[in-house]
N, C-alpha and C positions, 0 to 999 in steps of 0.2 A: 418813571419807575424802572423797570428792567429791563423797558426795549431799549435804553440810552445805551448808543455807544461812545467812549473816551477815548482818547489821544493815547492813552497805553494799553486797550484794549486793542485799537486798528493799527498800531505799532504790532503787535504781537501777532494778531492775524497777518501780518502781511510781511513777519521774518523769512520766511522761507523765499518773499520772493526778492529780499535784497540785496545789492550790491554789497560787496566786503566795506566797501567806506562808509555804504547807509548804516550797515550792523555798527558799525564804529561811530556813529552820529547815533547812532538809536541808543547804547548801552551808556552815550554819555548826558541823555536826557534823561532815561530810567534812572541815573545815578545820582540825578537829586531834581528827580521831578517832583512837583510839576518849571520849577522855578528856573532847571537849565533852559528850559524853550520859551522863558519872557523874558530872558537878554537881547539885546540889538543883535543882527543877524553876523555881524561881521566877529562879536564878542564869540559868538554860538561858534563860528567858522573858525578862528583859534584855538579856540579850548578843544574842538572834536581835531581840527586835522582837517576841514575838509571843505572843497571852496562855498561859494553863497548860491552860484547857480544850482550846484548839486543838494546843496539844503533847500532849496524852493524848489527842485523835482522829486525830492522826497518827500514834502509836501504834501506837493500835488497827489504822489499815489495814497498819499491817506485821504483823500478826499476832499482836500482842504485846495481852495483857489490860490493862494497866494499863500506867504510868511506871515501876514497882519493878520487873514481867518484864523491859522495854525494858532498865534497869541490867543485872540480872542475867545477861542475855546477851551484853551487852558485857564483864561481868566476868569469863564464862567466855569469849570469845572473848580475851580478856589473858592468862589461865592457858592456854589454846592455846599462845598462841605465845610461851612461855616454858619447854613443854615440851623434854627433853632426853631422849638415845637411852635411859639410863638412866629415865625415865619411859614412854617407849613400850614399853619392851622388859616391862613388867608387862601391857602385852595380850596379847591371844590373837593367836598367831598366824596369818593369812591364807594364809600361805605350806604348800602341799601337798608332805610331806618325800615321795612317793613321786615325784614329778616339781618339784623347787626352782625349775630355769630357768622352764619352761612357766608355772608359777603364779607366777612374781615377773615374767616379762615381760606375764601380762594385768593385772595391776595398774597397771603403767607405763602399758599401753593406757586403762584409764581413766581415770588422769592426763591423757592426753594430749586424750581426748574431755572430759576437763570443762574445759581450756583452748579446747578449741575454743567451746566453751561461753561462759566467762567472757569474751573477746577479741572484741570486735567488730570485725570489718572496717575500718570509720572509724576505729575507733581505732588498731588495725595502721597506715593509711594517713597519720595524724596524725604516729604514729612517726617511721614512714618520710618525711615531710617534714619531721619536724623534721632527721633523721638527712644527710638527705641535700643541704642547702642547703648551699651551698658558702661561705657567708657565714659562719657559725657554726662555729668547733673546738669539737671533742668530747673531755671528761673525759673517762675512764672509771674505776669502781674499786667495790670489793665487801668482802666480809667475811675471818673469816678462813676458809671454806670459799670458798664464794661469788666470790671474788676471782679463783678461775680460770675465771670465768665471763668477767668481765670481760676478764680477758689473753687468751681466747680470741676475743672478741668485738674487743677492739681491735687484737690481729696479723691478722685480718681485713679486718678496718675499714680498715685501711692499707694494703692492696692496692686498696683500692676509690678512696679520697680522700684528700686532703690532711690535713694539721689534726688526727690523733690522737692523744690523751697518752694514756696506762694511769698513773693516780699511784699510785705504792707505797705501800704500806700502812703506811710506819713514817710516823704524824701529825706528826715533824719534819719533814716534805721538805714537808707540804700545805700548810704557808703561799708556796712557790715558784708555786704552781701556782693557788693564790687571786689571787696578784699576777697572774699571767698572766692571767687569767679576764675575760673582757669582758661588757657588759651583750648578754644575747640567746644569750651561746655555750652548749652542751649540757652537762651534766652526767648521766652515766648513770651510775648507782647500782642495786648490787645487796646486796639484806640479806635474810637468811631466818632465821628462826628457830634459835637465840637470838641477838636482836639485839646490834648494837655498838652503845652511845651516841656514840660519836665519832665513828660516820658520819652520826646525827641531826644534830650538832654542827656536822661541815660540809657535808652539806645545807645548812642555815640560813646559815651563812657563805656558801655559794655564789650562795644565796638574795638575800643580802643587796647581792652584786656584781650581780645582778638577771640572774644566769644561769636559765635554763629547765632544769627538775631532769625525766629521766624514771627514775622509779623502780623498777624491780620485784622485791616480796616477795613474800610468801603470804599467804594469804586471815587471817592474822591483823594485817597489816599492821605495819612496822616504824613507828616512829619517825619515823624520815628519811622516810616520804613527807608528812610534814606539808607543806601547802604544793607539794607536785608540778604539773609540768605535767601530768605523763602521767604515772597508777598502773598498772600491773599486778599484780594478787594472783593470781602462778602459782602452780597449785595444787602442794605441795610430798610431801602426806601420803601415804606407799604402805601403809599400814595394817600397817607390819614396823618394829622400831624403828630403822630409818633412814631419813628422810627424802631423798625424790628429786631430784635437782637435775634430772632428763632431759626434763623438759618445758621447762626453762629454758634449758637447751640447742640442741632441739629449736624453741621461739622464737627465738632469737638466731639459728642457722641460717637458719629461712624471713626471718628479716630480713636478712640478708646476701645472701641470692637476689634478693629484692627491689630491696634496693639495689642492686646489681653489675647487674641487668639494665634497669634504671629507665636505666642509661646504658650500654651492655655497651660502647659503641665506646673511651670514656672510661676505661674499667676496664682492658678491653684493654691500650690503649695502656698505662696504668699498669703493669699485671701484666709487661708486657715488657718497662720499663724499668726496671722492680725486677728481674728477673732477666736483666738483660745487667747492670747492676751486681752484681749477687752473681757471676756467672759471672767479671769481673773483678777481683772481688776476692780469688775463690779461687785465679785463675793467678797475681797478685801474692803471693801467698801460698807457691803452689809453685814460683816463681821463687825465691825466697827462703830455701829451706831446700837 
């Protein structure tokens, strides 16, 4: 569950204490991991710059005995996040059948403490300027769970600000919404375990219109964050064979406070001009019949 630590979690604890060529090896595994660090080590030392002894003592300070653990655990961190409920559901149970609710809502709690964990502050605030520029429309869109993550985030979002699409999920309508797409505009992207390729797909396409992608999956990381402005790996696993969307949720909320309050007078005004519209559109309505 939450006490797992990953290969880009102990990368990130341990930037402040690297060498300029580690940072330089380390930004070219985030940059399409998990997959730069199960190349052969010599392929790994090309592509970063930097020789093979100095990539097996960067290794080592993650923890890791050699280059072959370093793989290894990237490999099980892949078969993570390709597990399915039918694969969880051969654990043992966490869940206390004398009291269900009580023991499936502390589970969620510590969901929610190892977000509080993984999410840094800066980064939260990073979010939130990206989210909040008025210069910048915001995509939105997710998986086929995931995606009411998204629809909840963007009927929100649109009480707040101008500028939000939700694009639906059938990949004929995404090329409409590519053409739209401007260099700098948001893209947020939601994927969790078992990934879509075709929101890898158009990530990259989005990418490519030089949109700013903020992504967030689970600590096994999808795909589609290759390349992200902004990753979050929310933790997803409640140790039952259904994975949690509530910490996801639970984010997207405090981001929504954030923003609506970052300008409340703005919002206001907003909120109230959306509902003296709706208010008249439902009297046109019962004039009508």
């Amino acid at each position: 569950m939450g006490g797992v630590v990953h290969i880009r979690q102990l990368m990130e604890q341990k930037a402040d204490t690297l060498t300029p060529s580690e940072r330089q090896l380390m930004s070219v595994l985030l940059a399409d991991y998990p997959f730069a660090g199960l190349q052969p080590i010599h392929k790994l030392s090309e592509r970063a710059q930097i020789s093979a002894p100095s990539i097996s003592r960067f290794v080592t300070k993650l923890g890791c005995s050699g280059f072959q653990e370093f793989q290894q655990k990237l490999v099980q961190e892949l078969k993570e996040g390709s597990r399915s409920p039918i694969d969880l559901g051969h654990r043992e149970s966490l869940i206390d059948q004398a009291q269900p609710l009580a023991s499936y809502l502390a589970l969620i709690d510590k969901l929610n403490a190892d977000l509080r964990e993984r999410l840094s502050a800066a980064q939260f605030t990073r979010i939130c300027d990206l989210l909040s520029d008025p210069k910048r429309k915001v995509y939105l869109i997710g998986g086929r769970m995931s995606d009411s993550i998204a629809n909840f985030f963007a009927r929100h979002l649109r009480q707040i600000r101008k500028d939000v699409f939700h694009i639906p999920p059938d990949p004929e309508a995404w090329p409409e919404y590519l053409l739209r797409l401007k260099p700098r505009d948001i893209a947020v992207i939601f994927d969790f375990r078992r990934y879509q390729s075709s929101l890898a797909q158009l990530a990259s396409s989005m990418r490519s219109r030089k949109a700013q992608t903020i992504v967030f999956t689970d600590p096994w990381i999808s795909p589609a964050a290759k390349g992200a402005t902004e990753l979050v790996a929310t933790p997803i696993d409640s140790g039952t064979l259904w994975d949690s969307y509530v910490p996801a949720f639970a984010l997207v909320e405090a981001l929504l406070v954030e923003l609506a309050e970052r300008d409340w007078d703005g919002t206001k005004a907003r909120i109230m001009a959306w509902d003296e519209l709706r208010r008249d559109q439902h009297s046109e309505q019962e004039a009508s019949t």
